[in-house]
N, C-alpha and C positions, 0 to 999 in steps of 0.2 A: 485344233487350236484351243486353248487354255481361256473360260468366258470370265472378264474381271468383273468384283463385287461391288464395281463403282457401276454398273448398267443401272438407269435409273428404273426404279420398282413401280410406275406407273406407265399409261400411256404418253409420250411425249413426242408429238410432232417434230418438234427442232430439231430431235436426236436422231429420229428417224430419216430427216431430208438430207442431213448430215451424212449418217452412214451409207445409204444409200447413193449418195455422189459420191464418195471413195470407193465403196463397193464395185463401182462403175467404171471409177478408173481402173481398179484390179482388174477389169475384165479385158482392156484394150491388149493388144499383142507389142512386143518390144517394138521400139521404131526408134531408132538411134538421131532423129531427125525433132522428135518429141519424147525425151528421154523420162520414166518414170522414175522421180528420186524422191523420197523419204526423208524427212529431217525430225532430229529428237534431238534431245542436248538429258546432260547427266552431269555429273559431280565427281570427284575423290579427295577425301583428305588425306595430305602427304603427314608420312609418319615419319619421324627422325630417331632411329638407334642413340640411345642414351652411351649404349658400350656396344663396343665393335662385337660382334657378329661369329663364334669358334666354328672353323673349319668342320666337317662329316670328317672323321674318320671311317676304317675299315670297320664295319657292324658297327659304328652309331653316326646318325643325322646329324645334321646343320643344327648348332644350337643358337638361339637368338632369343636376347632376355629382351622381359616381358615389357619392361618399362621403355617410355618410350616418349618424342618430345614433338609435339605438333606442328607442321609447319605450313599450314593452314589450309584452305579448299580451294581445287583446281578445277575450272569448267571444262566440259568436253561436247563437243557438236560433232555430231554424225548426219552425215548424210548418205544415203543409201540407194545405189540402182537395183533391187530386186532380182530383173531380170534379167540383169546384164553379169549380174555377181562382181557388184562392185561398191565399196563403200569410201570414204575419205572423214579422216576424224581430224577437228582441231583443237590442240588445248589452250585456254584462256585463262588467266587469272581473274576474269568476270564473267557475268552473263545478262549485259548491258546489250541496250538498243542499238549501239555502236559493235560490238561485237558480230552482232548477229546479221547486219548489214554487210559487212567485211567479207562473213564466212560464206555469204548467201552470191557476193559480189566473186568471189575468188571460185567458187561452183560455177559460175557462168561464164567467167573471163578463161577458167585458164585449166579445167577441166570438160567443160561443154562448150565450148567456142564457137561448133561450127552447129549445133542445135540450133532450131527455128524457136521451138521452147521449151522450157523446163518446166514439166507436168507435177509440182509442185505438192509434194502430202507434210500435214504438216500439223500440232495443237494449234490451239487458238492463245496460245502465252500472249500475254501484253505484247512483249516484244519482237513477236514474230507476226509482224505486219510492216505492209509497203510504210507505213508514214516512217519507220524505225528508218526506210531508205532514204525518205529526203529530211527527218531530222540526223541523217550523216552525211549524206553529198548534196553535190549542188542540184538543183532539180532538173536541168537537162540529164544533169547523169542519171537519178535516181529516175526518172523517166525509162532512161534509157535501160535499166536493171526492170525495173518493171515490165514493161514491155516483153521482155522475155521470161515471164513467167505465166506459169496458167497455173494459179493456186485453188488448191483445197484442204479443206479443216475439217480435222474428224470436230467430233461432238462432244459436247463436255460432256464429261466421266467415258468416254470413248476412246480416248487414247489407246486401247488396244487395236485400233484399227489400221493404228499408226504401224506397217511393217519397219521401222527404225527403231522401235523397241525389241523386236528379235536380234536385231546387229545388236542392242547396245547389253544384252541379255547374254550375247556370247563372248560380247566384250567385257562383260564381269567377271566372266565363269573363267574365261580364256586366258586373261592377262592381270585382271585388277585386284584377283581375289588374294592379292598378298600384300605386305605391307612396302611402298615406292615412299621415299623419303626426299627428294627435288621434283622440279617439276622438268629439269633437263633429261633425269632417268625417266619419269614417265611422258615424255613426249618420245623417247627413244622406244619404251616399249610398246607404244601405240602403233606408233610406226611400224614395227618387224610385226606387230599383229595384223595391222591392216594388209601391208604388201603381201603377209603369206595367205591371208584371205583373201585377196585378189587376186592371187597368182591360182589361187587352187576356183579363183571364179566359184564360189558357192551361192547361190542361189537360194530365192525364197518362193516354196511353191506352196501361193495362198487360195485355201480350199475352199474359206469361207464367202458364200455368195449370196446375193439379192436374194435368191427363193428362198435361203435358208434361213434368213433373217426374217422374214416374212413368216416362217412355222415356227422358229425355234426361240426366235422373240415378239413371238405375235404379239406379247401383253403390250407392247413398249407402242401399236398402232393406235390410233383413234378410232373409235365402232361409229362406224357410217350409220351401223344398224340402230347405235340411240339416240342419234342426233335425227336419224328420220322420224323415232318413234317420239319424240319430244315434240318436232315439228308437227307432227302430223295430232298430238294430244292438245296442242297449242291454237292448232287451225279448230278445231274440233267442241275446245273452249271457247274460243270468241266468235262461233257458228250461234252457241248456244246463248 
């Protein structure tokens, strides 16, 4: 696993209790009953050919001029079973409170239905939180969406803990690394990406664990060891 250069460069407890409760989650075994799903959202801006696009002939490629005419940025929300190998992307022309309510409501209505709850991984964005639920539904319902969620939030500058940046990492490499000019073309090829990632069930096998985090970013703990020795120079002062 690839360590990002947002880890923060002191001791920080926050970041610590953080990772370590997703850590934790990573360890439970699949349970189709408390499904583990991942949520991230990304971007693309649509590009529009100025001039159509000359055929590949025999020995020469696709040619496609350079210029090119904007037609402006499209949100994307993923969510992700890990270990089920299963992902669902939706495209948004925002990335409002409302949005993410929708996207969060449509994961539990009508792809986890028969879940008890949705083991929830996820940043801590503004807008990914329960109130985003009842400023868009009525509060029984937003209750009722709640209730079947068991959420957890990496830690700031920890988003890589988040495994929906690996989906959304292949969904660059995969499908977006060329120029989509509507957003009906790129909802079209989100789709043939996701299904054929679904259908091939690809999985995420995550290595990194509690003990490891514990040696390999020990700097990131709090030292019991000087807060005793402070204590103990403190007691030792006002003895004297």
């Amino acid at each position: 696993m690839k360590q990002c250069w947002r880890i923060p460069p002191e001791a920080n407890a926050a970041f610590v209790w953080r990772m370590e409760d997703v850590l934790e989650v990573y360890t439970r075994p699949h349970d189709s009953h408390f499904p583990q799903v991942c949520m991230d959202e990304s971007a693309k801006q649509l590009l529009l050919d100025k001039r159509e696009s000359l055929p590949g002939q025999p020995g020469q490629p696709k040619r496609v001029d350079s210029t090119f005419e904007s037609g402006g940025m499209r949100k994307l929300f993923l969510a992700g079973e890990p270990l089920a190998g299963k992902r669902f992307v939706n495209v948004t022309e925002r990335r409002t409170s409302e949005d993410w309510a929708h996207f969060i409501r449509e994961r539990i209505d009508v792809h986890y239905p028969k879940a008890e709850k949705i083991v929830l991984v996820m940043d801590n964005l503004n807008t990914h939180t329960p109130s985003s639920l009842y400023s868009t539904f009525a509060p029984s319902e937003a209750l009722r969406l709640l209730k079947k969620l068991e959420i957890h939030y990496t830690p700031v500058h920890g988003s890589w803990l988040n495994m929906a940046e690996i989906e959304l990492s292949a969904l660059a490499r995969q499908c977006l690394s060329r120029r989509i000019g509507t957003q009906k073309e790129l909802e079209r090829e989100v789709l043939t990406w996701q299904q054929k990632r679904n259908e091939e069930a690809i999985t995420v096998n995550w290595r990194f664990t509690t003990a490891d985090a514990r040696i390999k970013l020990k700097r990131l703990y709090p030292s019991l060891e000087k807060k005793k020795s402070s204590t103990s120079k403190k007691t030792v002062a006002k003895n004297d």
